[in-house]
N, C-alpha and C positions, 0 to 999 in steps of 0.2 A: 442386406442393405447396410445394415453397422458395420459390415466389414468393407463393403468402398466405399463408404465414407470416410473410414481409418485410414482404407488406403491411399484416398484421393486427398485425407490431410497431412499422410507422412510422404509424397511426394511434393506438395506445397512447400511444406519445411522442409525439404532437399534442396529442393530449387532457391528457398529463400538463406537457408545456409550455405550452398554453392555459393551465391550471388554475394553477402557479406564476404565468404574469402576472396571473392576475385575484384573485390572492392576497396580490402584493406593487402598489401603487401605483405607476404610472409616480412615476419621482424629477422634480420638477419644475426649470426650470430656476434654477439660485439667481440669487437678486436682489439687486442690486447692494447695498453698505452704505448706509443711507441716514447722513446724515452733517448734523449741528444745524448751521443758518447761525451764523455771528459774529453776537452781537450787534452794532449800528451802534456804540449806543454803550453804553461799563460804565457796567455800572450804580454807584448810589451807594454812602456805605457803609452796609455792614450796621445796624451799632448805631450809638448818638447819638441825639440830639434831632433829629425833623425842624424840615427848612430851610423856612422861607415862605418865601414872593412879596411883596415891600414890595410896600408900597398907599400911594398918596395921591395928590395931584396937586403936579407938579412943573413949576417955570420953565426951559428949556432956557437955560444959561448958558454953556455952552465953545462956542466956535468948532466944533466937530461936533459937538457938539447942534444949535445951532441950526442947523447948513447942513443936517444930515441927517434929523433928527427932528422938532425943534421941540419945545413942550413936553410933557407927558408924563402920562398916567390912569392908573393904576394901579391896578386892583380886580379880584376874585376871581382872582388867576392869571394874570390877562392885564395888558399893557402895551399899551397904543392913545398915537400918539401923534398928532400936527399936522398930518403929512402924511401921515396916513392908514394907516404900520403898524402892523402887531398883532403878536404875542409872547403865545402860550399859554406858559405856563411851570410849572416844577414843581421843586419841591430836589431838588437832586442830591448836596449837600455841604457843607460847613464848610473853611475855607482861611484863613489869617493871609497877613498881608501880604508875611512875610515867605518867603514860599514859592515857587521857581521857578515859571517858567510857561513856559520854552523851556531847548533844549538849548543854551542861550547862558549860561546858570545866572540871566539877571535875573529879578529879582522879581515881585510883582505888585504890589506898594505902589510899587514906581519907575519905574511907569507912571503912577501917580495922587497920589506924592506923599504918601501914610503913612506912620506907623511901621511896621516889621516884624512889631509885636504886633498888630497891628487887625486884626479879626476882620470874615470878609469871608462871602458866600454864593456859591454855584455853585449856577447853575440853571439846568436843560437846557430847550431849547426844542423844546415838542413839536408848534408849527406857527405857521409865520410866514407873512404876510400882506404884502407888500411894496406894496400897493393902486398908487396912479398915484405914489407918493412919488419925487420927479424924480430920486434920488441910489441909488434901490432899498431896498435891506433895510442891515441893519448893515453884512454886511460886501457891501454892491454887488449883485453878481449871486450872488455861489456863497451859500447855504442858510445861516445862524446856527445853531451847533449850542448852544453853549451862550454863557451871558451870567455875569461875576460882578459882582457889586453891593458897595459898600461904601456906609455909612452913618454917620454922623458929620460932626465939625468938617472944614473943607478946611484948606488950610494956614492961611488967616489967623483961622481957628477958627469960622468960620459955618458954619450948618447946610447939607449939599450931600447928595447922593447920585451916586455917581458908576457909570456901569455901563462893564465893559472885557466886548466882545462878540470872541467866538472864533468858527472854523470848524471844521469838522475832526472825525472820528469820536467820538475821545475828549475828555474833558474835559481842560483844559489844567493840564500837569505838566512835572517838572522833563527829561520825554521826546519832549516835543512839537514838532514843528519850528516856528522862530519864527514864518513865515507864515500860523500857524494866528493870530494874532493881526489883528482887522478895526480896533481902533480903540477909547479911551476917551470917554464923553459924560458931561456935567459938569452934573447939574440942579439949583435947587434948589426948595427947598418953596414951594409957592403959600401967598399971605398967609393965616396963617391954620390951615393945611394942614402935615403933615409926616408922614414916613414914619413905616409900623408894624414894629419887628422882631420 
């Protein structure tokens, strides 16, 4: 007798322990954080006026223009140049000259020889084409992240457009290590032709 009664209480509490699992859902196992990539690169700023993409066509005149680029198309966003690179581009910013551009504190105008007040663009590049161009892309082999542009007199007050091409995640600030710097190109307006700001 004591033993079905044992046994009619340990099918009770099966039944009654089945019935809590099928009552409570297995806990599943938790899943890791999922966690937002970094942006590559920050984005622009917020408020302002957007930055264009100068347009026109331009004569490669500094010594890296011509070895590197050659002269220069400029329309809808893109930059195609002589020897065959391309540069989709897009605003990313507003910058004066007289603004760092490495943790060295120099500027960006005393790369290219402006005032401090000259009013410059940053524009990130959102795909470069380095085609057969014997010297590569701006800056060589590693990717152009961003390019800024100035427009205006050069120093002897003719019309130029000058582009200073960067690497590097972010756009170039007074945090940026100087290497992020590829190089400035010196064009100016084909006869006729001149840039849009």
């Amino acid at each position: 007798m004591r033993l079905s009664a044992f046994a009619a209480l340990a099918v009770v509490g099966f039944i009654q322990t089945g019935c809590d699992r099928a009552a409570k859902p297995a806990s599943e196992p938790a899943k890791p954080a999922e966690t937002a990539a970094a942006p590559l690169i920050a984005p622009g700023p917020a408020t302002g006026p957007a930055v264009v993409v100068p347009s026109g066509k331009f004569d490669a005149i500094s010594n890296t223009a011509m070895g590197v680029t050659g002269d220069l198309r400029a329309e809808g966003g893109v930059f195609t140049f002589a020897q065959g690179q391309t540069y989709s581009l897009e605003g990313a910013g507003a910058a004066k000259a007289g603004d760092s551009y490495a943790v060295t504190k120099a500027s960006l105008g005393s790369l290219i020889n402006v005032p401090g007040t000259a009013d410059l663009k940053v524009l990130r590049v959102t795909k470069e084409d380095p085609a057969k161009a014997r010297n590569g892309g701006f800056c060589g082999a590693d990717p152009t992240t961003f390019i800024v542009s100035y427009e205006g007199g050069d120093s002897s007050g003719a019309s130029a457009m000058v582009l200073i091409a960067f690497k590097g995640p972010n756009p170039p600030s007074a945090t940026s290590p100087e290497a992020d710097l590829c190089g400035t190109f010196m064009y100016a307006p084909s006869t006729g032709q001149g840039a849009t700001k």
